[in-house]
N, CA, C and O of each residue as an XYZ file, in Angstrom:
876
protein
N       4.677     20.932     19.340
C       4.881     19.559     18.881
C       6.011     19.493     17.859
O       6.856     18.612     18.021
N       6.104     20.197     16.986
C       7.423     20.610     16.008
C       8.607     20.565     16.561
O       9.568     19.841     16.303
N       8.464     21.418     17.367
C       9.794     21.503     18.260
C      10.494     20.662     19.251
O      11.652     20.855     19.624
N       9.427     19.369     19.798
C       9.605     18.284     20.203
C      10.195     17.373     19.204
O      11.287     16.873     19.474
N       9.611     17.088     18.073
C       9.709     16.585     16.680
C      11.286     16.262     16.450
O      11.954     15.241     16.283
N      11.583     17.938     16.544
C      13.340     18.525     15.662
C      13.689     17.978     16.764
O      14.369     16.995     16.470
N      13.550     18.126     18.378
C      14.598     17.536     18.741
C      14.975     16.170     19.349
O      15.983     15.840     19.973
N      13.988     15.540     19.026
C      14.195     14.020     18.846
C      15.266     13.667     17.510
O      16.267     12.951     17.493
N      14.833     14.207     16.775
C      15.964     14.683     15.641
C      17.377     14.860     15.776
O      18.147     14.338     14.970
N      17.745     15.506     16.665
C      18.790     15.926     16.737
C      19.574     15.058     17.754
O      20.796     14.965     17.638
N      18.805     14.318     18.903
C      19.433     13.148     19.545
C      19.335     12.422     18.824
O      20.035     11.514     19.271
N      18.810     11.993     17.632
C      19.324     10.604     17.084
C      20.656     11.292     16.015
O      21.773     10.793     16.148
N      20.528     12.031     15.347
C      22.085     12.336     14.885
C      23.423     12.753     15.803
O      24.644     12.739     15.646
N      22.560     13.097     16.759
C      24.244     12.968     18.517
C      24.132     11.442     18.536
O      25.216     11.101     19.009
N      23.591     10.592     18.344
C      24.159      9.045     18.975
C      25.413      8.627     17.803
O      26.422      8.040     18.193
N      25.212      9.018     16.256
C      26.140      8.574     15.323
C      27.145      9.484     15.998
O      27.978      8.986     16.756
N      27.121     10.633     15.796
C      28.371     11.321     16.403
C      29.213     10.887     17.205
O      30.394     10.742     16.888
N      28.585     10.519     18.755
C      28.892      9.892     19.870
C      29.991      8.698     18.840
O      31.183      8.983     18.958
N      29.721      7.532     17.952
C      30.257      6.483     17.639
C      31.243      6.708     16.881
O      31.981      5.822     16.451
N      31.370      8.042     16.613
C      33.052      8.524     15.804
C      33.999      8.894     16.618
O      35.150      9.120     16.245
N      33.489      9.013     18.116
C      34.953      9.654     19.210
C      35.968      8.520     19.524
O      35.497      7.443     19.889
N      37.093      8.634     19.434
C      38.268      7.599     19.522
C      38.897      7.585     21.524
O      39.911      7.029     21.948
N      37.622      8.577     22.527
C      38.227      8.850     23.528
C      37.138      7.732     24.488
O      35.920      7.726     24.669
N      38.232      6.869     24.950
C      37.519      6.227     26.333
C      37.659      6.252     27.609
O      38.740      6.513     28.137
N      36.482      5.956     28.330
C      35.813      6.595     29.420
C      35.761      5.422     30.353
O      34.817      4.631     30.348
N      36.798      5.324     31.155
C      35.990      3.907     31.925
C      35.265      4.504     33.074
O      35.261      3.536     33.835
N      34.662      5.436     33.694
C      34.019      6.152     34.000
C      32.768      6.567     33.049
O      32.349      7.714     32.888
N      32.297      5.456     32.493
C      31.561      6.335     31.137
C      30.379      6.211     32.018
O      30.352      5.402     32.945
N      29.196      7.177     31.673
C      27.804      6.913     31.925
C      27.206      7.254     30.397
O      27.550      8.029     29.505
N      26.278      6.405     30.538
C      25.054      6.426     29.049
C      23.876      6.408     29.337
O      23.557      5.796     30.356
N      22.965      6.994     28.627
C      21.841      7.030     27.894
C      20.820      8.245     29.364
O      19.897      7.872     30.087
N      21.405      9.496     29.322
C      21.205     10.370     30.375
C      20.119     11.241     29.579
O      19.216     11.683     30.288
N      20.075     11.513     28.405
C      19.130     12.088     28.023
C      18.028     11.585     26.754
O      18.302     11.556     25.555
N      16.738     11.211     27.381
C      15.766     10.524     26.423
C      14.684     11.538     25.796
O      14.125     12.543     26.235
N      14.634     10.871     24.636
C      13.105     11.484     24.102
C      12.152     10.554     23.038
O      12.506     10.084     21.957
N      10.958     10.457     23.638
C      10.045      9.414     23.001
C       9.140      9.707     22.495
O       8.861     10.905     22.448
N       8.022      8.429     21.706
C       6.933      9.287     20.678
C       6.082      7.530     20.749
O       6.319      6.324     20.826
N       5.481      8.088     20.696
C       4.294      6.418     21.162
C       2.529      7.095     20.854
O       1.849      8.113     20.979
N       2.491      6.026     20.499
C       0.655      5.597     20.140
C       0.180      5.223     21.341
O       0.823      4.421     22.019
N      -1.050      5.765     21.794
C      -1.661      5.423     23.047
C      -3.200      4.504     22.959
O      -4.101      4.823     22.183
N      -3.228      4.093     23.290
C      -4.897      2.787     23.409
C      -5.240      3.264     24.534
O      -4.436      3.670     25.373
N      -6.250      3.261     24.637
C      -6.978      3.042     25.933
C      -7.392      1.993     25.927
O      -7.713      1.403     24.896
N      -7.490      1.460     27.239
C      -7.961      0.293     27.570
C      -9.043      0.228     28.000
O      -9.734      1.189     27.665
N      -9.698     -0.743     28.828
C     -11.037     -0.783     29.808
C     -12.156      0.333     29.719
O     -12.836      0.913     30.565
N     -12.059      0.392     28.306
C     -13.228      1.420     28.106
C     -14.806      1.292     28.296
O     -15.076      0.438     27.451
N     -15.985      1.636     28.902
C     -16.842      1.084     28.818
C     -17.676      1.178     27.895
O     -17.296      2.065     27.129
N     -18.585      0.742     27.576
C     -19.613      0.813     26.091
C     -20.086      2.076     25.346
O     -20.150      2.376     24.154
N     -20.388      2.693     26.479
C     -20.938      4.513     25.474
C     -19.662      5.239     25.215
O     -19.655      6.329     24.641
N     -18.215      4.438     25.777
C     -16.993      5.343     25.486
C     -16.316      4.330     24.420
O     -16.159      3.109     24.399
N     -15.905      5.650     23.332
C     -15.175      4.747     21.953
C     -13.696      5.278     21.784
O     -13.776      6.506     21.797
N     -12.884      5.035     21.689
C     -11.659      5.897     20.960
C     -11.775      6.218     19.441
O     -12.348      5.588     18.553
N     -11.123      7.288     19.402
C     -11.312      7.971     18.154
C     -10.224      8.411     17.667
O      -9.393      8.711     18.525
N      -9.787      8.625     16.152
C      -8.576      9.676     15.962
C      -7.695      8.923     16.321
O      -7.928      7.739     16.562
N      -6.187      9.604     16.457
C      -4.907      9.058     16.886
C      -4.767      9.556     18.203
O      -4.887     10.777     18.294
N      -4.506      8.827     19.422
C      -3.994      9.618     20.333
C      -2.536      9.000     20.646
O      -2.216      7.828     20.446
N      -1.672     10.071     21.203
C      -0.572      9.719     20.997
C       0.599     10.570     22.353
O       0.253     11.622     22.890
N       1.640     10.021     22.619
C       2.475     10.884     23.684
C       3.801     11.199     23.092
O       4.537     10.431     22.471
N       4.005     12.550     23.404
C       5.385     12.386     23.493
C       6.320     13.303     24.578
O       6.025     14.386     25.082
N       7.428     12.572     24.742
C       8.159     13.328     25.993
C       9.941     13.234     25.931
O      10.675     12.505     25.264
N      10.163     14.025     26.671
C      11.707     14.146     27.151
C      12.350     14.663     28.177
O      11.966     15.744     28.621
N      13.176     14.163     28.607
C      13.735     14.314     29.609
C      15.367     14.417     30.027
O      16.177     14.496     29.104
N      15.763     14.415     31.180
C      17.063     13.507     31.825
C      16.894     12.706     32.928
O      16.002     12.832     33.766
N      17.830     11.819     32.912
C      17.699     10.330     33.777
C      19.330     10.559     33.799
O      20.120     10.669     32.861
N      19.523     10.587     35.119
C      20.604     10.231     36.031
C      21.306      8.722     35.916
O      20.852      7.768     36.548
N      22.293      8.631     35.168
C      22.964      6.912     35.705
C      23.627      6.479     36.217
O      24.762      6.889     35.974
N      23.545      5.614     37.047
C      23.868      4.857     38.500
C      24.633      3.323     37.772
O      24.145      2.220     37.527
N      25.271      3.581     37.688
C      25.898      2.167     36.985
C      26.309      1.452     38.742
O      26.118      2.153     39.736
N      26.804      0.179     38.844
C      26.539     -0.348     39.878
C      27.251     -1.889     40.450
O      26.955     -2.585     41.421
N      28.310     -2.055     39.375
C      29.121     -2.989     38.762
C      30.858     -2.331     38.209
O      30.981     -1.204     37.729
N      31.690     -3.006     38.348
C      33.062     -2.484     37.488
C      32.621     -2.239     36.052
O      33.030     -1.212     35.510
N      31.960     -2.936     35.487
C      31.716     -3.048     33.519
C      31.163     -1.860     33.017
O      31.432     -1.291     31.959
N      29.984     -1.402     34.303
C      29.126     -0.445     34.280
C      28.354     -1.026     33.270
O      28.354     -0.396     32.213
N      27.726     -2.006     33.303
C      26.786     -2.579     32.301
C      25.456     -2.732     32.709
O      24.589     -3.188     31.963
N      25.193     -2.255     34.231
C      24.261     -3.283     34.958
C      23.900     -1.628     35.905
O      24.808     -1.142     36.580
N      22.957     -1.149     35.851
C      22.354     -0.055     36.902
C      21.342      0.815     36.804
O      20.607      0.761     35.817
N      21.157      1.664     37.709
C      19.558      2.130     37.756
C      19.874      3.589     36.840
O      20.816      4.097     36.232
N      18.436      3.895     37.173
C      18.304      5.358     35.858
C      17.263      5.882     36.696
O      16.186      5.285     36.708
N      17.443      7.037     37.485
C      16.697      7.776     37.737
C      16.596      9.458     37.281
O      17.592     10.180     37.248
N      15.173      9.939     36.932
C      15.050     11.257     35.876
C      13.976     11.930     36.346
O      13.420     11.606     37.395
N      13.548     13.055     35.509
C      13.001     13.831     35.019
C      12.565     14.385     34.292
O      13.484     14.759     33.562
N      11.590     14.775     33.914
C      10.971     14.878     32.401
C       9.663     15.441     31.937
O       8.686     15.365     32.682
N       9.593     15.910     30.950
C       8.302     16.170     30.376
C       7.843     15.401     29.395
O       8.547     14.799     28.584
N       6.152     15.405     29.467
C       5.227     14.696     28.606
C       4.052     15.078     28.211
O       3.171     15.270     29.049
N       3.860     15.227     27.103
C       2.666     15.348     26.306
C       1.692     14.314     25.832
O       1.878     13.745     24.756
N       0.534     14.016     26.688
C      -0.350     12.652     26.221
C      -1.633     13.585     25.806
O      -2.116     14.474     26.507
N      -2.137     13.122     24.324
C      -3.575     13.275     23.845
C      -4.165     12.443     23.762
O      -3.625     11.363     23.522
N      -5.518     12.534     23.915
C      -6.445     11.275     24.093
C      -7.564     11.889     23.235
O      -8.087     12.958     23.552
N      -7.968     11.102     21.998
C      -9.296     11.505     21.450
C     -10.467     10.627     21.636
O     -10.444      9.493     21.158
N     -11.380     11.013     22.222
C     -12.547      9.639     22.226
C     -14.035     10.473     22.249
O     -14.292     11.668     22.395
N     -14.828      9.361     22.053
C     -16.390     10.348     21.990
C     -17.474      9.467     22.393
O     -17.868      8.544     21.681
N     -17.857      9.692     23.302
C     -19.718      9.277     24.052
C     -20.592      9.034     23.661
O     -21.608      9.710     23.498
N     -20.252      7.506     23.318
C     -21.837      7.351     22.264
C     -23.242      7.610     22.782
O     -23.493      7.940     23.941
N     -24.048      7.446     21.908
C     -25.521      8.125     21.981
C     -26.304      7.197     23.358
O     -27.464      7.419     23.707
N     -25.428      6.178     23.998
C     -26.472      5.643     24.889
C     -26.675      6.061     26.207
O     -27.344      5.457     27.046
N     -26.047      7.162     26.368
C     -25.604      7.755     28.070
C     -26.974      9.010     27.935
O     -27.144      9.662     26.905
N     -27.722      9.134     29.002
C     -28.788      9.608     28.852
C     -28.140     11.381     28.632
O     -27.025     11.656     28.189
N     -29.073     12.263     29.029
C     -28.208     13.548     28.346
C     -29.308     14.433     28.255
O     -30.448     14.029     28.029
N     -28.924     15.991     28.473
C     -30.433     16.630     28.696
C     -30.819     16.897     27.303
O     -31.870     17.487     27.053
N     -29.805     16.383     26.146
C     -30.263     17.467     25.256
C     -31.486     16.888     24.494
O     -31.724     15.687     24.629
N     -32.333     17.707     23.647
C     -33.634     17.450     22.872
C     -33.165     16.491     21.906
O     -32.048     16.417     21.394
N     -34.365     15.633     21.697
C     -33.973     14.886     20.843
C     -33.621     14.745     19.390
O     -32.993     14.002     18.635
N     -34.468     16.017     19.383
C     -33.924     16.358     17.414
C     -32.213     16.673     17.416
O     -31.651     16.946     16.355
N     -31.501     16.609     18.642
C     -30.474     17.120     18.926
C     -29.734     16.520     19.166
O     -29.774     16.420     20.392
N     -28.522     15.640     18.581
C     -27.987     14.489     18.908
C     -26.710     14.046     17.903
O     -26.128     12.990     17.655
N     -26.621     15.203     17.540
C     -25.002     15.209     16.684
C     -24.098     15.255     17.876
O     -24.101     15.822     18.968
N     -23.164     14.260     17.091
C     -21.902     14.505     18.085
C     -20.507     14.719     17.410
O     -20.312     15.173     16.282
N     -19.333     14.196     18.556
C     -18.050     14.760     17.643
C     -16.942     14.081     18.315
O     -17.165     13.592     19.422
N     -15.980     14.001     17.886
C     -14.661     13.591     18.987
C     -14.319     14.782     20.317
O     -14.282     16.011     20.254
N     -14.149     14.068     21.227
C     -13.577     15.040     21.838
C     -11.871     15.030     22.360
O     -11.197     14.031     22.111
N     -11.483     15.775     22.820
C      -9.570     16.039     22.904
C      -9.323     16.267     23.947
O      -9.922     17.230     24.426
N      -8.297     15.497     24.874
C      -8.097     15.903     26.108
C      -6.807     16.355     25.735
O      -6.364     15.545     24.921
N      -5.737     17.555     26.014
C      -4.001     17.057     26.150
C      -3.719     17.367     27.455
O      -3.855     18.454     28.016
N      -3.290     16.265     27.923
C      -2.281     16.803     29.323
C      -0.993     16.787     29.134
O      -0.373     16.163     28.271
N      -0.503     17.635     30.133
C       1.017     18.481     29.918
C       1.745     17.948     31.667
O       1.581     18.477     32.767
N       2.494     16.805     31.295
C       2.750     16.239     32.561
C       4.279     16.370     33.265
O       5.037     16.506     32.304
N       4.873     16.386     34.191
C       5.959     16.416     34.960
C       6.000     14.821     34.899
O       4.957     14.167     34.893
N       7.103     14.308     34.859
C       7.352     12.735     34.493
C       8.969     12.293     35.243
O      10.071     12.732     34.913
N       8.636     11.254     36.371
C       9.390     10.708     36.996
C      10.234      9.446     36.682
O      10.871      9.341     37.730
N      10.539      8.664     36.076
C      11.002      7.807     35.108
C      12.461      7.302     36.205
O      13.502      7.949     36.316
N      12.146      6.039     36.885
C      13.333      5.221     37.240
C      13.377      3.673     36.156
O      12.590      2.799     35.794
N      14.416      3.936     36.018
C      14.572      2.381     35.506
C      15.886      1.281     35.888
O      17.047      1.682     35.795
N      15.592     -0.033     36.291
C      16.677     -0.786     35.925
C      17.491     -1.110     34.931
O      16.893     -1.558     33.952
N      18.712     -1.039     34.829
C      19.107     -1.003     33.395
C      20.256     -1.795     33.237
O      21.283     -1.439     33.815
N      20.245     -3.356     32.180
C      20.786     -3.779     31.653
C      21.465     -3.722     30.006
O      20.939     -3.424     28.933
N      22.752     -4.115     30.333
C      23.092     -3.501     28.518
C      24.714     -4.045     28.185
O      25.486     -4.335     29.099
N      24.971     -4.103     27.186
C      26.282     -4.922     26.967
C      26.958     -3.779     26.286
O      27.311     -3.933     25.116
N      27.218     -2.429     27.018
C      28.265     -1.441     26.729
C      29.598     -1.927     26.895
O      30.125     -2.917     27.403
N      29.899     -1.076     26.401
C      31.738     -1.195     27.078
C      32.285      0.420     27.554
O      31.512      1.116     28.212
N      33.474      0.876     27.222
C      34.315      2.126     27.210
C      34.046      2.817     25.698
O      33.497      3.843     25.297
N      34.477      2.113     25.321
C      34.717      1.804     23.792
C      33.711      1.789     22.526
O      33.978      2.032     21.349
N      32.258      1.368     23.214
C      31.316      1.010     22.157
C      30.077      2.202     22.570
O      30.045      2.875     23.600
N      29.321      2.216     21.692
C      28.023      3.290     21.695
C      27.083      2.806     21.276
O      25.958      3.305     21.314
N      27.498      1.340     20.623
C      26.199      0.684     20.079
C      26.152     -0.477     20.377
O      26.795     -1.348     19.791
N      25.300     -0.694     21.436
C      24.876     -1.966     22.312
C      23.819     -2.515     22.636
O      23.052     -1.563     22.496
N      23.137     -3.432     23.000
C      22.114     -3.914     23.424
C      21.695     -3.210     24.810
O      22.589     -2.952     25.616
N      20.147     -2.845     25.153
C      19.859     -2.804     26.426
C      18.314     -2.938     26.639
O      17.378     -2.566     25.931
N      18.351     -3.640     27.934
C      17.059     -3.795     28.484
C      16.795     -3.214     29.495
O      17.588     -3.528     30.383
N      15.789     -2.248     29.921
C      15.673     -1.181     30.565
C      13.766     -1.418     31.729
O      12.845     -0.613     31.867
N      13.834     -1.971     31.947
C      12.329     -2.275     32.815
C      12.425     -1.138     33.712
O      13.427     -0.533     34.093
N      10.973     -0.928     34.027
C      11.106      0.654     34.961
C       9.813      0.916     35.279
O       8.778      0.314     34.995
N      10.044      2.025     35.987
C       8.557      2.281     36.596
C       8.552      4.039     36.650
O       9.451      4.795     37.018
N       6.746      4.448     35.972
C       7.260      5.999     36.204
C       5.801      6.789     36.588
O       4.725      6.234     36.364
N       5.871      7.914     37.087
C       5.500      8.547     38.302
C       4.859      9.558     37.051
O       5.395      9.475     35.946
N       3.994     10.271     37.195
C       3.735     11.548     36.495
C       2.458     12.242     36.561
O       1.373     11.770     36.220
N       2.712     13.580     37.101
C       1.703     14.493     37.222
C       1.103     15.712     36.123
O       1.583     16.458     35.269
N       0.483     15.576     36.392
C      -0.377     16.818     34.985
C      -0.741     18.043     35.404
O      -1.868     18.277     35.840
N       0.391     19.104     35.278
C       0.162     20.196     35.524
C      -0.495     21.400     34.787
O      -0.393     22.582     35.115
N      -1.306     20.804     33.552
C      -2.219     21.667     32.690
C      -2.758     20.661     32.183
O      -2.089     19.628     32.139
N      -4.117     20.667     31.656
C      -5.254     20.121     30.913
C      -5.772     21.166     29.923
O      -6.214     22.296     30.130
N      -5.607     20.525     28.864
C      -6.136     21.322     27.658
C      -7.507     20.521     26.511
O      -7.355     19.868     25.478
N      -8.658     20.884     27.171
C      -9.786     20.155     26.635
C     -10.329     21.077     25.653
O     -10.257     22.305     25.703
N     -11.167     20.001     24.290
C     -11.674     20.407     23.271
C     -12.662     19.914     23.404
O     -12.271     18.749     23.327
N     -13.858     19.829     23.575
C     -14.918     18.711     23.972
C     -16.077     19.498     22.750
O     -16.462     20.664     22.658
N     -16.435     18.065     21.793
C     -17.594     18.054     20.668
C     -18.250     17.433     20.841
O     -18.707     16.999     19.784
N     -18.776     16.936     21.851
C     -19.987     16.264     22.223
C     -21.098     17.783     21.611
O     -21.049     19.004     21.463
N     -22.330     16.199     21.378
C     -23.599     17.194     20.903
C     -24.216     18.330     22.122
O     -23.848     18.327     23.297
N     -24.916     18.984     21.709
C     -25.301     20.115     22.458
C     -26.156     19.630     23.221
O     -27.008     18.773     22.985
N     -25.833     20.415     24.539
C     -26.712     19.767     25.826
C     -26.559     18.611     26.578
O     -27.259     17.815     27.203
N     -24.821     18.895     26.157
C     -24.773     17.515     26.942
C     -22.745     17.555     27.435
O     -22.018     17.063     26.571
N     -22.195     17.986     28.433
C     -21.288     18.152     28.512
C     -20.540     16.804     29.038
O     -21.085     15.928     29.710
N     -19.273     16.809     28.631
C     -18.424     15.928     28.632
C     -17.930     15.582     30.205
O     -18.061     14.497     30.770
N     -17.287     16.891     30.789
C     -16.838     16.951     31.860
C     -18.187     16.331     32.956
O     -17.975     16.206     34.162
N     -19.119     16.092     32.531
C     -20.544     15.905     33.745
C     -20.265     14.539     33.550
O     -20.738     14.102     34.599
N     -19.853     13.602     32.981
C     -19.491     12.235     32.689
C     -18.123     11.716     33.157
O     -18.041     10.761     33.930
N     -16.917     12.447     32.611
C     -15.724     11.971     33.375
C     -14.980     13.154     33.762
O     -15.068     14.354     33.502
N     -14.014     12.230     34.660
C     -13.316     13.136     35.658
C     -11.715     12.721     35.345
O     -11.518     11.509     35.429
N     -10.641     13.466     35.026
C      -9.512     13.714     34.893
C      -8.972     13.345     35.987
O      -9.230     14.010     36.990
N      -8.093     12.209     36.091
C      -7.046     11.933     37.388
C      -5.720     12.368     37.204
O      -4.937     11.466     36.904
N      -5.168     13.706     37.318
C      -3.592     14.114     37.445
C      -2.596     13.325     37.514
O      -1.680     13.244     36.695
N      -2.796     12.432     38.945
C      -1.654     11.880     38.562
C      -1.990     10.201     38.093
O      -3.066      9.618     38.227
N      -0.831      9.706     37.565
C      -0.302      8.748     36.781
C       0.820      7.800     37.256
O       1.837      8.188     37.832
N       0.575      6.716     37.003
C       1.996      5.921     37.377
C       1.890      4.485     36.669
O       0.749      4.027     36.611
N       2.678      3.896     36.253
C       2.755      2.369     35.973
C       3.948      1.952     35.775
O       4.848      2.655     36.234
N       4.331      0.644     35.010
C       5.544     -0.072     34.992
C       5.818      0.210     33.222
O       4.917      0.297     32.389
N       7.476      0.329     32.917
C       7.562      0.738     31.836
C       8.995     -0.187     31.628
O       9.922     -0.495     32.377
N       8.567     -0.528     29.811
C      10.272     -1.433     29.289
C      10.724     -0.804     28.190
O       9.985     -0.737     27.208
N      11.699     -0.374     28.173
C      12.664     -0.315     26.540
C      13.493     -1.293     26.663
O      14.026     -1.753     27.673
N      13.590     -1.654     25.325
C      14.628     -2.513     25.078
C      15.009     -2.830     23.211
O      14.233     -3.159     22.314
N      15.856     -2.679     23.188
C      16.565     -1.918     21.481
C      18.009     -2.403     21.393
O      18.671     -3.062     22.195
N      18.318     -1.895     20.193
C      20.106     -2.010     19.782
C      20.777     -0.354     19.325
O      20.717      0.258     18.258
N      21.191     -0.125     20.193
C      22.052      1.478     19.476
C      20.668      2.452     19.972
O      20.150      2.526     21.086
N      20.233      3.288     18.432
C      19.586      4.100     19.021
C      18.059      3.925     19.128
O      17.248      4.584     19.780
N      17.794      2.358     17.932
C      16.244      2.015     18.240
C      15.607      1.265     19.087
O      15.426      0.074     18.830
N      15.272      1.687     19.946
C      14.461      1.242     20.971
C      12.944      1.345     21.253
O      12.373      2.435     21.243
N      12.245      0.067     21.529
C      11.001     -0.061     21.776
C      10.491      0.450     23.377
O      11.212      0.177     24.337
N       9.648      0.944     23.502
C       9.331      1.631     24.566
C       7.888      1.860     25.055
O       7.164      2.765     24.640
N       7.482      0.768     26.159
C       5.883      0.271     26.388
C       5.946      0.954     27.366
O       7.033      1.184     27.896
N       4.196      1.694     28.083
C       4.036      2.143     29.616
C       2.640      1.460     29.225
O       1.973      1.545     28.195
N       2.434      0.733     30.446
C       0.953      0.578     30.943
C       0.262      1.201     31.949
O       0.792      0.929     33.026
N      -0.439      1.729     32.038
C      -1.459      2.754     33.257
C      -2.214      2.043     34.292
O      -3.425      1.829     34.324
N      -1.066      1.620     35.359
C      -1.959      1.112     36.272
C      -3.050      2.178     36.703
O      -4.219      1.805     36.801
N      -2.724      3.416     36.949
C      -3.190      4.026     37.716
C      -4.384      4.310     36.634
O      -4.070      4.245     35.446
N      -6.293      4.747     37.120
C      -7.007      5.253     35.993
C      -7.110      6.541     35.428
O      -7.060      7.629     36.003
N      -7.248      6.308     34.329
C      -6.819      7.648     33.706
C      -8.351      8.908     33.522
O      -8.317     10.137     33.592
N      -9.388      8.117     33.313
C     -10.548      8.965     33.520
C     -11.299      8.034     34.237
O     -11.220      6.821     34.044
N     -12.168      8.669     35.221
C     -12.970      8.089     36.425
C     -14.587      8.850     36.073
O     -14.649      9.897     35.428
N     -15.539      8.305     36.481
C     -16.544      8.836     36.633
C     -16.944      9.848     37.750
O     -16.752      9.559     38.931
N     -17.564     11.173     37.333
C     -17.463     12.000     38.497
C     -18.586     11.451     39.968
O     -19.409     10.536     39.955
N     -18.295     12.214     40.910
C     -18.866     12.012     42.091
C     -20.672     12.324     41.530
O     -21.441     11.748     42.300
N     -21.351     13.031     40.479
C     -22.283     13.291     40.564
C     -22.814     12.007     39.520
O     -24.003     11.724     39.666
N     -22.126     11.279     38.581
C     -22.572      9.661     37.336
C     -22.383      9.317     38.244
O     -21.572      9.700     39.087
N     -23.566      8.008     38.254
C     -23.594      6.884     38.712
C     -23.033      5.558     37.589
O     -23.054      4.336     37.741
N     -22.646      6.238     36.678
C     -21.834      5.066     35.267
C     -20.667      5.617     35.910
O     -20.239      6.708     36.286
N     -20.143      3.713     35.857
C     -18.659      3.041     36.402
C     -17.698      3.375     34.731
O     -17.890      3.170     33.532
N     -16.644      3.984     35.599
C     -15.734      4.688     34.387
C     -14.130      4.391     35.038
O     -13.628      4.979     35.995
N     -13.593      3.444     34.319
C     -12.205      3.515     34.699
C     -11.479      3.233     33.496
O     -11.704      2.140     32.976
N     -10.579      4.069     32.902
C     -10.184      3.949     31.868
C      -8.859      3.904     31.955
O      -8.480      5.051     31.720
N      -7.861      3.159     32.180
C      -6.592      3.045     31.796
C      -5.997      3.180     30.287
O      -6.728      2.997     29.314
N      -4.439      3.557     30.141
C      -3.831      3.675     29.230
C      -3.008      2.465     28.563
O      -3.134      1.479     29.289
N      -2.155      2.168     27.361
C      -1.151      1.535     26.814
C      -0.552      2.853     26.117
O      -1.149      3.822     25.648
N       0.923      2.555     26.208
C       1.266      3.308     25.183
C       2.659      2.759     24.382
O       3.481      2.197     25.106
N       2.856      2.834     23.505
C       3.394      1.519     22.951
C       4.125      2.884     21.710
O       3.486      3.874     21.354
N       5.571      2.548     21.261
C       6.142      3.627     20.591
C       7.863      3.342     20.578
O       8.160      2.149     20.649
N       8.789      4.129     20.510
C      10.142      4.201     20.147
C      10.947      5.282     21.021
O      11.045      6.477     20.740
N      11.475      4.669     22.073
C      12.438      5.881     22.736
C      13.729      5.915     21.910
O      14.074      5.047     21.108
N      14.469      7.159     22.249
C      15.953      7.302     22.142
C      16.352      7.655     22.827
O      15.700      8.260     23.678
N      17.887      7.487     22.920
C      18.801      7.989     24.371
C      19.828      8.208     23.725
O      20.157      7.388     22.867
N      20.550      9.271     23.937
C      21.923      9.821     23.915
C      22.412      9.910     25.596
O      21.815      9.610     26.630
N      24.037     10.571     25.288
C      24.545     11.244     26.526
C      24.924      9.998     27.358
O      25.397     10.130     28.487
């Protein structure tokens, strides 16, 4: 996570850089390499499920640009990328459970998934040759699979987490940035559900995401 940290860091001090070069590009392409950091909600949670703690994503990537116009102001963004989403939440006491009843401490529990991230976007913006600091609106849609799960589960004893929900890999919904220069706002909503109830609960579990936060883009 540190090391994600520094180098979000270090693309936002390449965008000032970028705005001291005196060389123009009418061939220019922008904003090819992103990295973001966002607060996550869950949504549609049902009653014995609470959120807890901070959960939070962060990721980076490259995105390909397709400008699509003479101005090059106006075109798509298609990428690649990695992402880190944690989710903390915990099972309240009303979901039945084998454990004894003197027995009934509980705890947060931690999911992190470690995802492959597909990220197209449409992309509007009032660049030029010349400028590095411009307006853009970026609507998009992105794809992403979870190729490791890393669970901490504190539920009380005798009563496991995983027997309640079920982890869906992959991911997808509709996503917007839209900013000046290098601050940009940056929403994903989770169509797709993010924890399901397993084949053996008969409790209805569909839990979608928000994630709501600050991209940057260099390059």
């Amino acid at each position: 996570m540190r090391k994600l940290i520094v180098l979000i860091f270090l693309f936002t001090t390449s965008i000032n850089a970028q705005s001291d070069s005196t060389f123009v590009d009418t061939k220019y392409l922008e904003d090819q390499l992103y990295a973001n950091l966002t607060y996550i909600k869950m949504l549609s949670l049902p009653e014995p499920i609470s959120q807890t703690g901070f959960s939070y994503g962060l990721g980076l990537g490259f995105i390909k640009d397709l400008p699509v116009n003479k101005r090059r102001n106006i075109g798509f963004g298609l990428g690649l990328g990695y992402g880190m989403n944690v989710y903390y939440f915990k099972v309240n006491e009303d979901i039945p459970t084998p454990a004894p009843a003197e027995s009934n401490e509980s705890g947060t529990n931690r999911v992190g998934m470690h995802n492959v991230e597909v990220p197209f976007e449409i992309r509007f913006r009032t660049s030029t040759p010349a400028n590095y600091k411009f307006w853009r609106i970026y609507p998009g849609f992105k794809f992403s699979y979870a190729f490791a799960i890393n669970s901490k589960l504190k539920q009380r004893e005798g009563f496991d987490v995983e027997d309640v929900i079920e982890i869906d890999k992959f991911q997808y919904g509709p996503t917007i940035s839209i900013g000046y220069n290098k601050w940009n706002l940056h929403v994903y909503y989770g169509m797709s559900e993010l924890f399901t109830n397993t084949k053996n609960n008969d409790y209805t579990i569909g839990i979608h995401d928000l994630r709501l936060g600050l991209i940057f883009y260099i390059l």
